[in-house]
C-alpha positions in Angstrom: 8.4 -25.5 0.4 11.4 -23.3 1.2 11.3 -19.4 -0.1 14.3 -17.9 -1.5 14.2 -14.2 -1.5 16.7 -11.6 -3.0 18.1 -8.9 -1.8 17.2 -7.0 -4.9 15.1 -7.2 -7.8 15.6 -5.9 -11.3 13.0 -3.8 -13.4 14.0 -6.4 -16.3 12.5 -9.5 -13.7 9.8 -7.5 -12.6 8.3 -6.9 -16.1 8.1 -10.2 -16.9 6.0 -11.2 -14.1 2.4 -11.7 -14.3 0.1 -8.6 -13.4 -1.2 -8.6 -9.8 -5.3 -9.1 -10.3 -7.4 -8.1 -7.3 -10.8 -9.5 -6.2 -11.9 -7.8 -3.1 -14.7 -5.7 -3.1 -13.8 -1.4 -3.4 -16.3 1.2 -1.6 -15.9 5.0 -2.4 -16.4 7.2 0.6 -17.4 10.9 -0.6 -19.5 12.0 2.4 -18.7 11.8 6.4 -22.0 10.3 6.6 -20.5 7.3 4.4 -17.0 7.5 6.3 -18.2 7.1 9.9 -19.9 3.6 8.5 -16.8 2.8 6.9 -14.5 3.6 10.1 -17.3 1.3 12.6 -16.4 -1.6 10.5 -12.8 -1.0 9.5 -12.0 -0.9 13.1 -13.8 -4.2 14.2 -11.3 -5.8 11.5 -7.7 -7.7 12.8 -5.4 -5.5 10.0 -5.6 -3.1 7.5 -3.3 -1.9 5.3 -2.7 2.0 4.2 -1.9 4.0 1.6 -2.6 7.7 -0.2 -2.5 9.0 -4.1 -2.0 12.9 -4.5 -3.1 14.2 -7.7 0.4 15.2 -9.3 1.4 18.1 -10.0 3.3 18.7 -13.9 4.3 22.5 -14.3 6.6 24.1 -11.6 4.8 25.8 -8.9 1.7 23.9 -9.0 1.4 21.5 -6.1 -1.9 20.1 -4.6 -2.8 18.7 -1.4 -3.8 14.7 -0.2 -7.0 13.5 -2.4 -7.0 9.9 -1.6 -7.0 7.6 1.7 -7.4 4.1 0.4 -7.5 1.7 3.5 -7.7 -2.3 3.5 -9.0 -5.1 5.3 -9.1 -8.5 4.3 -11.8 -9.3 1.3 -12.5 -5.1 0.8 -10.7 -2.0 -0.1 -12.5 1.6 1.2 -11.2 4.9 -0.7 -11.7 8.0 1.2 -11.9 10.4 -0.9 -10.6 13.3 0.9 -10.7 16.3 -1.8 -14.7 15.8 -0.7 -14.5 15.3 2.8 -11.3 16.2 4.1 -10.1 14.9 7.5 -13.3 14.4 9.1 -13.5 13.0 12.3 -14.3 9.6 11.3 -11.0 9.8 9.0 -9.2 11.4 12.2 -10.5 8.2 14.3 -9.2 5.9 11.9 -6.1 7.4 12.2 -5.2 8.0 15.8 -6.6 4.6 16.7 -3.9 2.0 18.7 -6.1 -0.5 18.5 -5.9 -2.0 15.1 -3.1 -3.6 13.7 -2.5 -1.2 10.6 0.6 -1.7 8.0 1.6 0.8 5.8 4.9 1.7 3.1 6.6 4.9 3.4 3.9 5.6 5.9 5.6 8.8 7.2 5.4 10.3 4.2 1.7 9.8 4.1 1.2 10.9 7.2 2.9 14.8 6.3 0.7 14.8 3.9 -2.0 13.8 5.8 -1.5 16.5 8.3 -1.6 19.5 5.5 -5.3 18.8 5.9 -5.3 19.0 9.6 -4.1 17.9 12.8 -4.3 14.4 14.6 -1.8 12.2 16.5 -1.5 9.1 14.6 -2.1 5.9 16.1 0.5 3.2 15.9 1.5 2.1 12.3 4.2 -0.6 11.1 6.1 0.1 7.9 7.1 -2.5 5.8 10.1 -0.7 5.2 11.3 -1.5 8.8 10.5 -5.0 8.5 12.1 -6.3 5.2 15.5 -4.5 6.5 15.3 -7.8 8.8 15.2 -10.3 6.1 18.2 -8.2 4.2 15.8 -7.3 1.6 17.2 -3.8 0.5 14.7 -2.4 -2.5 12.1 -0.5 -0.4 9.3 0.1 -3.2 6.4 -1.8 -2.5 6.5 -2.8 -6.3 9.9 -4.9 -5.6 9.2 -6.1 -2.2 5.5 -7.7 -3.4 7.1 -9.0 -6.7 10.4 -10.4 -4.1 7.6 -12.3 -2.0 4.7 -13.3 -4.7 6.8 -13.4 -7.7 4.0 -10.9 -9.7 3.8 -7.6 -10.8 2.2 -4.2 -9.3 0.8 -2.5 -12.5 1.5 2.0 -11.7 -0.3 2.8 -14.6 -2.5 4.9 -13.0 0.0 6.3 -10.8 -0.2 9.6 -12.1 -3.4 10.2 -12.7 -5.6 12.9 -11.7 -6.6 11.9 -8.1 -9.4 14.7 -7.9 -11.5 13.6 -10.9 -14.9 14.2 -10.1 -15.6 10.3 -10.6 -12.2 7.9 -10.2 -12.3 5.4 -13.2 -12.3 1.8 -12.5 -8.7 1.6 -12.6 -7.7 4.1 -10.3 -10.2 2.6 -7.9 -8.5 -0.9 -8.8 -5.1 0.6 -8.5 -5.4 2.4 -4.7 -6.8 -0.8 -3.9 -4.1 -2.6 -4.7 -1.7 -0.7 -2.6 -3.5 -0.9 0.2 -4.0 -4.4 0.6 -0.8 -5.6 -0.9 0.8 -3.8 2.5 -1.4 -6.6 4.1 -0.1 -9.8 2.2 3.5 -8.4 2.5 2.8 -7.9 6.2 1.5 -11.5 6.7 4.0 -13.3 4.7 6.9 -11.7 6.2 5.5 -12.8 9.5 5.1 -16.0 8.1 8.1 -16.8 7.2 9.9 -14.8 10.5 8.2 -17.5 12.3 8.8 -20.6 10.4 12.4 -19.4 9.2 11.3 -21.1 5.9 13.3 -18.7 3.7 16.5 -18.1 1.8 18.0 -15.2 0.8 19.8 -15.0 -2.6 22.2 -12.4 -2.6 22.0 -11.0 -6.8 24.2 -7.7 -8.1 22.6 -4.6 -8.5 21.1 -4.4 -12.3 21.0 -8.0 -13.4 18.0 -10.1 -13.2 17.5 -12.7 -11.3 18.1 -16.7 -12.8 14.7 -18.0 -12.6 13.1 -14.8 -13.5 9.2 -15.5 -13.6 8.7 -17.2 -10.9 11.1 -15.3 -8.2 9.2 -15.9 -5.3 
């Protein structure tokens, strides 16, 4: 069945999509013990996806540093929580590894982050950014691009939450997850449908919805 994607996508269609559920399995990593596990098997996986929460800052001068790594591979979600363990090297592994296929969003921000906590040379990383520019997608949130290509909905409720709780409620956990892995199913389907050219592209105006507005993708 042929895919029409849009150029752009409205708040107005994206609220009325359906709410993105996810059913993979989430570890919490809070020791370097736990995170050279997690790296051994993260690294024998064909793609992970990446992503980072910084608790946020609400009164001027107040700014804090990277608290959360969440990284994907299919089925499972691992959150590194680095407010505990900081770059260690298992973390720094992960990162400057070129052998893994990892996707990210905005990944260079993460990675200035990243590097307030130390140094590394980071491995090789594709950003979705880059890649939708191809299809002549032009929203760059991962929000619009997911809800573009599955036609459902990102929830950021827990977007500004405080990442350096002592314990991360469920859905924080549920929402870094999310993120993460979503980078993967945008990665795949825009490879997808690169290869089988299966797609059109609906050009829409800049703040109107689009015609067929719950099921966009």
């Amino acid at each position: 069945m042929r895919k029409f994607i849009y150029n752009k996508v409205s708040k107005e269609t994206i609220s009325n999509l359906r709410k993105v559920e996810y059913e993979g399995r989430i570890f919490v990593i809070i020791s370097p013990k736990e995170a050279e596990r997690a790296v051994n098997f993260l690294l024998t996986q064909p793609i992970l996806g990446f992503d980072t929460e910084t608790r946020p800052a609400f009164r001027k001068g107040d700014s804090f540093k990277c608290s959360l790594l969440q990284v994907a591979a299919p089925g499972c979600c691992f959150l590194f929580r680095l407010n505990h363990i900081g770059l260690c090297p298992a973390v720094v592994r992960l990162l400057e590894d070129k052998t893994v296929l990892k996707v990210g969003l905005a990944w260079s921000n993460d990675l200035l982050s990243l590097r307030k906590l130390g140094s590394f040379k980071a491995g090789t990383f594709i950003d979705i950014q880059d890649m939708v520019k191809d299809f002549g997608i032009e929203d760059q949130s991962l929000v619009k691009i997911y809800a573009n290509l599955f036609g459902q909905r990102i929830s950021k409720a827990d977007r500004l939450s405080n990442w350096e709780r002592d314990v991360l409620k469920d859905s924080q956990q549920v929402y870094a997850a999310i993120d993460a892995w979503a980078c993967i199913r945008i990665f795949e389907e825009l490879k997808r449908l690169k290869t089988t050219g299966d797609y059109e592209l609906q050009i829409v105006s800049e703040e109107k919805p689009t015609n067929n507005e719950t099921s966009i993708s």
